[in-house]
C-alpha positions as CSV (number, residue, x, y, z in Angstrom):
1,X,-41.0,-72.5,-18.8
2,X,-41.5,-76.1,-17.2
3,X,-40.3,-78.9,-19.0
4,X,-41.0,-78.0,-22.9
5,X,-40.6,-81.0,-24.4
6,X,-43.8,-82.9,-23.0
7,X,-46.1,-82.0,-26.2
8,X,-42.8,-83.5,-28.0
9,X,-43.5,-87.1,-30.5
10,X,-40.1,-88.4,-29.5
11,X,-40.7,-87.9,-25.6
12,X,-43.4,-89.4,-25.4
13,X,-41.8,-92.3,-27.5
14,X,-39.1,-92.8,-24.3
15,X,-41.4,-90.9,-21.6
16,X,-42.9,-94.3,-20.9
17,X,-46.3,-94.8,-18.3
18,X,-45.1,-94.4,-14.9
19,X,-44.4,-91.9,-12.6
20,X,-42.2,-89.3,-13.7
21,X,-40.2,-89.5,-11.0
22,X,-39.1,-92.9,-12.1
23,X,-37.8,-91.1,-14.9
24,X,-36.3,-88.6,-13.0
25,X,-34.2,-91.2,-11.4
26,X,-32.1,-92.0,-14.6
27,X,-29.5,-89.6,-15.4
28,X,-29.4,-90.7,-19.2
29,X,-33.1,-90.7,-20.1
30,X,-33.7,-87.2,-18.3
31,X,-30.9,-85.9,-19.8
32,X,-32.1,-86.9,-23.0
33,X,-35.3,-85.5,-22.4
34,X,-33.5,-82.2,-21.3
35,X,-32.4,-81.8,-24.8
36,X,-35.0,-83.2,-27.0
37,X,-36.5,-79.4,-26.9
38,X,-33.4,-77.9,-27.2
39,X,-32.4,-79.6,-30.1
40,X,-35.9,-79.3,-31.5
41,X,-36.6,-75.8,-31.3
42,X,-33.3,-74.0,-31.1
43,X,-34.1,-72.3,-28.3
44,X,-31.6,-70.6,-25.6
45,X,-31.2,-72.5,-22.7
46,X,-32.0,-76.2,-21.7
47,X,-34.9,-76.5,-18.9
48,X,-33.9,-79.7,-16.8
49,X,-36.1,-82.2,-16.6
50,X,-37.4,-82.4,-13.0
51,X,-39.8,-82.0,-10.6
52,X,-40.5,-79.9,-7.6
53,X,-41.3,-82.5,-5.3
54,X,-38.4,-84.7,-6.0
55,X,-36.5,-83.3,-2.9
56,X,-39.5,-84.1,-0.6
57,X,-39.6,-87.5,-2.3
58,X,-35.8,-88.2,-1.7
59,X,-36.2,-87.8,1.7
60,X,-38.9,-90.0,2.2
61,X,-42.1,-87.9,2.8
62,X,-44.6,-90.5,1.0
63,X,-45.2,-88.1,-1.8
64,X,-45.4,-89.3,-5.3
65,X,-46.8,-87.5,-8.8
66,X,-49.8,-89.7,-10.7
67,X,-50.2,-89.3,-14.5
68,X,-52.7,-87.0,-14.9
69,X,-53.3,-85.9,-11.2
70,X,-49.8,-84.4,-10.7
71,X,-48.3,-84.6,-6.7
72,X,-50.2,-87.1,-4.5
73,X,-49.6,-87.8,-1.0
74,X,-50.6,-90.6,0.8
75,X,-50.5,-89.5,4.2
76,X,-50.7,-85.3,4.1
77,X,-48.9,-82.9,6.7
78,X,-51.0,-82.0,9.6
79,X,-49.1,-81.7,12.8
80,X,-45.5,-81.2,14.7
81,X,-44.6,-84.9,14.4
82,X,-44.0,-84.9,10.7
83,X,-41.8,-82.3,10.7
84,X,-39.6,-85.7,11.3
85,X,-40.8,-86.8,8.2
86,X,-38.5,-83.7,6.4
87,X,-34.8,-84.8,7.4
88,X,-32.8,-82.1,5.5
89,X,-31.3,-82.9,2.0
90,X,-28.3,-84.2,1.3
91,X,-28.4,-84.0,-2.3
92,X,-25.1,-85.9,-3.0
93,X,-26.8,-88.9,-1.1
94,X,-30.6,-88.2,-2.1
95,X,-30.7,-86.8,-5.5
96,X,-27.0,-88.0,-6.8
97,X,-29.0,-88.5,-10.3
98,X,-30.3,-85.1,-10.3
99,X,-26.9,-84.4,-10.3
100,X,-25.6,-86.5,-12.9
101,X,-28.5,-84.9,-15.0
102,X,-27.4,-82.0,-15.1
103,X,-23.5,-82.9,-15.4
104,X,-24.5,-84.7,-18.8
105,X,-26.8,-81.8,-20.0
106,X,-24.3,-79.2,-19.2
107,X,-21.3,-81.5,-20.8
108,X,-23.9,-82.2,-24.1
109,X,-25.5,-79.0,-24.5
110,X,-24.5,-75.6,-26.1
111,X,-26.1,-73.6,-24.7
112,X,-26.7,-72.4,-20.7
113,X,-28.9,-75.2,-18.5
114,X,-31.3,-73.8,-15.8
115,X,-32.2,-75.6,-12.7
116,X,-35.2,-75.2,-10.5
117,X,-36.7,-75.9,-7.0
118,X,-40.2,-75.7,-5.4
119,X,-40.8,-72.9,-3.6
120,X,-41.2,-73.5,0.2
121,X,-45.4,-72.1,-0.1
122,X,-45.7,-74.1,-3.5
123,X,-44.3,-77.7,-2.0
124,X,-46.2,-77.1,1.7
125,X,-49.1,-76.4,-0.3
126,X,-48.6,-80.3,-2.3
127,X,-47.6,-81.8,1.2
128,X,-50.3,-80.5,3.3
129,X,-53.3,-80.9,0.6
130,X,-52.4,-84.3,-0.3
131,X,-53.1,-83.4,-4.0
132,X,-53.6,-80.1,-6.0
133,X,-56.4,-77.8,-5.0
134,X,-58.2,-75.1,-6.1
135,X,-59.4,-73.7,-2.5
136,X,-55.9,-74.1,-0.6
137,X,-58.1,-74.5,2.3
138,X,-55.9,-76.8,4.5
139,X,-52.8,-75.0,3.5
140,X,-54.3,-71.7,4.7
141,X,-56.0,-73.4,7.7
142,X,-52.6,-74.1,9.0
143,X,-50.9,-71.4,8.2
144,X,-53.6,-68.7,10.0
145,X,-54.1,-71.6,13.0
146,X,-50.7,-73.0,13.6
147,X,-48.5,-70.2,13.1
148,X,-45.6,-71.5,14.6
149,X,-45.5,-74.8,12.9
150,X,-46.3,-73.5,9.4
151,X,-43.1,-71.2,10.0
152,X,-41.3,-74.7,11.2
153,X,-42.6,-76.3,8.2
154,X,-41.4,-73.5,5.8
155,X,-38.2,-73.5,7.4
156,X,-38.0,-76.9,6.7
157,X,-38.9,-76.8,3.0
158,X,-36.4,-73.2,2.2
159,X,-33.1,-75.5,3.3
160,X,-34.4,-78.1,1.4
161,X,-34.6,-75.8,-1.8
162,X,-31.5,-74.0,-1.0
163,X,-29.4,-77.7,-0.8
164,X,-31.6,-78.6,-4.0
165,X,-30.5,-75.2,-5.9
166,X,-27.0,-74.6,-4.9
167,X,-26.3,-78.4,-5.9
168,X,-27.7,-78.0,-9.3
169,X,-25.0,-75.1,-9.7
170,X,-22.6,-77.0,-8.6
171,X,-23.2,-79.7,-11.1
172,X,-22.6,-76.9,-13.6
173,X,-26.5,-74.7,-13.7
174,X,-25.9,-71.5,-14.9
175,X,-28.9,-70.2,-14.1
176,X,-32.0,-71.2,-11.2
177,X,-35.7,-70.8,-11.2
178,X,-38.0,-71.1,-7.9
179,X,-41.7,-72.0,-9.2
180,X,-43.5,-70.6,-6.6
181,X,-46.9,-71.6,-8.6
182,X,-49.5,-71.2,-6.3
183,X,-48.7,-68.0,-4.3
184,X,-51.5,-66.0,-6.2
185,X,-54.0,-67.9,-4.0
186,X,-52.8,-65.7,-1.5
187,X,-53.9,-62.1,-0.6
188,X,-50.8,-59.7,0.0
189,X,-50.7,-59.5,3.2
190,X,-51.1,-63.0,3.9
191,X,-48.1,-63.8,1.5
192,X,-45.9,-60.9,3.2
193,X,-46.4,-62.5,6.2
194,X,-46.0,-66.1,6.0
195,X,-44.5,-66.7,2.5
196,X,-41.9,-63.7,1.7
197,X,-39.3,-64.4,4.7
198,X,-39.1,-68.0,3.4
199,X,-38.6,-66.9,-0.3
200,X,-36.4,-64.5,0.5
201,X,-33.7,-66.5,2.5
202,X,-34.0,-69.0,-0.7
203,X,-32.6,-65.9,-2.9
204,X,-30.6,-64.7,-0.2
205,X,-29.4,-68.2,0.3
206,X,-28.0,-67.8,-3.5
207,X,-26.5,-64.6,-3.8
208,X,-22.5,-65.9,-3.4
209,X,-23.1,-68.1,-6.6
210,X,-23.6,-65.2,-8.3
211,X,-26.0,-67.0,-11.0
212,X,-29.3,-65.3,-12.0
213,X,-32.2,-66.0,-10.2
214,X,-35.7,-66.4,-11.0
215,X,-38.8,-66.4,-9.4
216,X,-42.2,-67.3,-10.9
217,X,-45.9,-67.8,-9.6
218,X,-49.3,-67.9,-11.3
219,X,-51.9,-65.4,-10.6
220,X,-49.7,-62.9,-9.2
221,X,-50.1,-60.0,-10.4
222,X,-51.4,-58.0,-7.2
223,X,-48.2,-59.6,-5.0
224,X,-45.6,-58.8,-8.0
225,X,-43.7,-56.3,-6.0
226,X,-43.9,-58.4,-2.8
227,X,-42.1,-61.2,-4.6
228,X,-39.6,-58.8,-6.2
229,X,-38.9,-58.4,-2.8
230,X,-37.8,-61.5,-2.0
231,X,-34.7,-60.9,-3.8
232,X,-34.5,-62.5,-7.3
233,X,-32.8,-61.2,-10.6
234,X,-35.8,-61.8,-12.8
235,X,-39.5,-61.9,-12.2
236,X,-41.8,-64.4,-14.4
237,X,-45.1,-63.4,-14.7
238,X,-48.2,-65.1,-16.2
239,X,-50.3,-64.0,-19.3
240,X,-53.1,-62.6,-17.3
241,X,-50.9,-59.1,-16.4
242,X,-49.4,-57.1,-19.7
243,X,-45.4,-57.3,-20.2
244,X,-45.7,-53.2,-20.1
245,X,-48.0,-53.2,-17.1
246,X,-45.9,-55.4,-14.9
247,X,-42.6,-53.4,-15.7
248,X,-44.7,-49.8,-14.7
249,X,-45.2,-51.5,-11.6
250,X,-42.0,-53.4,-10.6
251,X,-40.3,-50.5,-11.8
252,X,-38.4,-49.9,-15.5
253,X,-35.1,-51.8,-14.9
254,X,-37.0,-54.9,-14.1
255,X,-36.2,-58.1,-15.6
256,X,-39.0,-60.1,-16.7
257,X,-39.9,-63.3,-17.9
258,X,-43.2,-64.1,-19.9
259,X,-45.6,-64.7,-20.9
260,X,-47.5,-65.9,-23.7
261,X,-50.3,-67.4,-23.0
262,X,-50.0,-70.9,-23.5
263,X,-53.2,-71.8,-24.2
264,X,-53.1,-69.2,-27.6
265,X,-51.2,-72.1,-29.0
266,X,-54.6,-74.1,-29.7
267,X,-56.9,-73.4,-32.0
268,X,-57.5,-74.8,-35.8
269,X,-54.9,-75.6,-38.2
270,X,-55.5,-72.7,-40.5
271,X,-55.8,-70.0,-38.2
272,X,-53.5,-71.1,-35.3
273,X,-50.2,-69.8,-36.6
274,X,-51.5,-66.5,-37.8
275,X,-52.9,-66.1,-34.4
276,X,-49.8,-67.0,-32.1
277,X,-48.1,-64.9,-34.4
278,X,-49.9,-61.8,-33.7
279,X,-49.7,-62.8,-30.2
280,X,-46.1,-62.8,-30.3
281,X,-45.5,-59.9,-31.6
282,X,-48.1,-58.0,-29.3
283,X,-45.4,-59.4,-26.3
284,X,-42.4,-58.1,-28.5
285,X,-43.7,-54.7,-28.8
286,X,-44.8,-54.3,-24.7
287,X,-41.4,-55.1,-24.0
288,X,-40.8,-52.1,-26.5
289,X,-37.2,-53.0,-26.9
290,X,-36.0,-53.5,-23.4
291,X,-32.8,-55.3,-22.7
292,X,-34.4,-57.1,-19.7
293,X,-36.9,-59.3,-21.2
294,X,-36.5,-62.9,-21.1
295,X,-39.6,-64.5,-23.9
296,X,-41.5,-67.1,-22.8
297,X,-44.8,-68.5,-21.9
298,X,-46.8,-67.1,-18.8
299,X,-46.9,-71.1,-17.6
300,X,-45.9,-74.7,-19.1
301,X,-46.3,-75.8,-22.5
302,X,-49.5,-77.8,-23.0
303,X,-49.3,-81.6,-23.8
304,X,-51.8,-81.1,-26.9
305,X,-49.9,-77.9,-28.4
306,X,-48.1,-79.5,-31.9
307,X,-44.8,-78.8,-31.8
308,X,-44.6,-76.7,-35.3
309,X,-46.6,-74.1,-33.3
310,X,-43.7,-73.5,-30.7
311,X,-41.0,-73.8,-33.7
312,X,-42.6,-70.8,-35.7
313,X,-42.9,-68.8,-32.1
314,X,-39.1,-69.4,-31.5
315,X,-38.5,-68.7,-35.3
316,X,-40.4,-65.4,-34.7
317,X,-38.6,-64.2,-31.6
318,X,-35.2,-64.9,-32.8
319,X,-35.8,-62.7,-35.9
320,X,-36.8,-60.0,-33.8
321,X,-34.5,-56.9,-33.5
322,X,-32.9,-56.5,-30.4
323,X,-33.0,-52.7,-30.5
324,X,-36.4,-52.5,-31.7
């Protein structure tokens, strides 16, 4: 879930100060940085190293991610004219090193690589607030008081993910994830209006490739069915709704993803591992020996979580019965 090996000694040791998109830019440190948590924790598939504004970036939007701020736009989104500012993606021209990244993971690795994309909302919401927010307030303003333009601007932003997505499986992705992380600031109505048609051509968009697909927001527990919806293969969820609960209401042959609670992974030395464990295992047994059940944190692995934490939690899972 996100990029796992940013609470890793070694990244940091060739992560460097800038932006991360500078690193994004070079096939042969992101790669590397792609497997550093693979190789670290054994785990089952490599996360690439990206970001979800690196699309809107290639094309020349202004938009940039700050250490410790995350995606910052100078100049924000605010009216017809810079829909100019979103030429579609040509990822063989505009991300070529994406590309490459995932050609050298995929060559490198043994085991699957998953690829990822912004969600149209998600992105709109970085483009048009200038910065993350905890109010949403412009984004919404626009979206209830410029319908037609927000729909223009999500239009914009669902080929870009689509070109971004069905390049990475090209380069060899076996599987895709849309991070649709802010959606639960929205009321269901208000994302089955303006945010499921968009999300839904994404998935829709993805079907020939046949590859799973994954969808994933924070806080959305009360628009979980709306976003099964949209079409994907498996639905992440976050820590705040139980494994058992989600599946009652998505239904029992849903797939999920999830969802430790990252945060769990903090705590004093001698109690921490004892904790997490029981933690894990509480997860485990929710899922009550599904088939559909993919383990992972309900959001990104914190910078400050040591990495023996997330070994013993991988350790755990993997000696977990299947049929159990």
């Amino acid at each position: 879930m996100r990029q796992a090996g940013r609470s890793l000694p070694e990244y940091r040791a060739i992560r460097g100060s800038g932006s991360i998109l500078e690193v994004i830019a070079d096939p042969k440190l992101s790669a590397e940085i792609t497997l550093q948590p693979v190789r670290r924790y054994g785990v089952d598939a490599a996360i690439l190293y990206s970001d979800i504004v690196v699309p809107a970036h290639a094309v020349g939007f202004g938009v940039d991610v700050k250490p410790g701020i995350g995606p910052f736009v100078e100049s924000p989104f605010e009216r017809a004219a810079d829909l100019q500012r979103l030429r579609p993606l040509e990822p063989d021209i505009d991300t070529p090193y994406v590309l490459e990244t995932v050609r050298r993971v995929v060559e490198e690795a043994d085991v699957p690589v998953i690829g990822f994309a912004g969600a149209p909302f998600t992105v709109a919401s970085y483009l048009i607030e200038g910065a993350p927010s905890r109010t949403y307030g412009r984004t919404k303003a626009l979206m209830l008081g410029d319908t037609g333009l927000w729909h223009d601007l999500m239009d914009r932003l669902a080929d870009m993910a689509i070109s971004s997505l069905c390049s990475q499986i090209a380069a060899g992705a076996s599987a895709v994830q849309l991070f649709d992380s802010w959606a639960g600031t929205l009321s269901p109505p208000t994302y089955e209006k303006y945010v499921l048609p968009h999300s839904r051509r994404v998935f829709e968009s993805l079907a020939e490739t046949r590859v799973p697909r994954i969808h994933f927001g924070v806080g959305t527990s009360e628009i979980l069915g709306l976003m099964t919806a949209a079409g994907a293969d498996v639905i992440g969820i976050d820590w705040r709704i139980p494994l058992d609960e989600a599946r009652r209401r998505l239904g029992p042959e849903t797939v999920l993803q999830g969802n430790l609670d990252p945060a769990i992974c903090l705590g004093p030395a001698d109690q921490i591992e004892a904790v997490v464990a029981a933690e894990v295992a509480d997860v485990l047994a929710r899922n009550d020996g599904h088939p559909g059940h993919v383990f992972n944190l309900g959001h990104g692995v914190l910078p400050e979580i040591d990495p023996v934490v997330l070994e013993r939690v991988v350790e755990q899972v993997h000696a977990h019965p299947l049929d159990s």
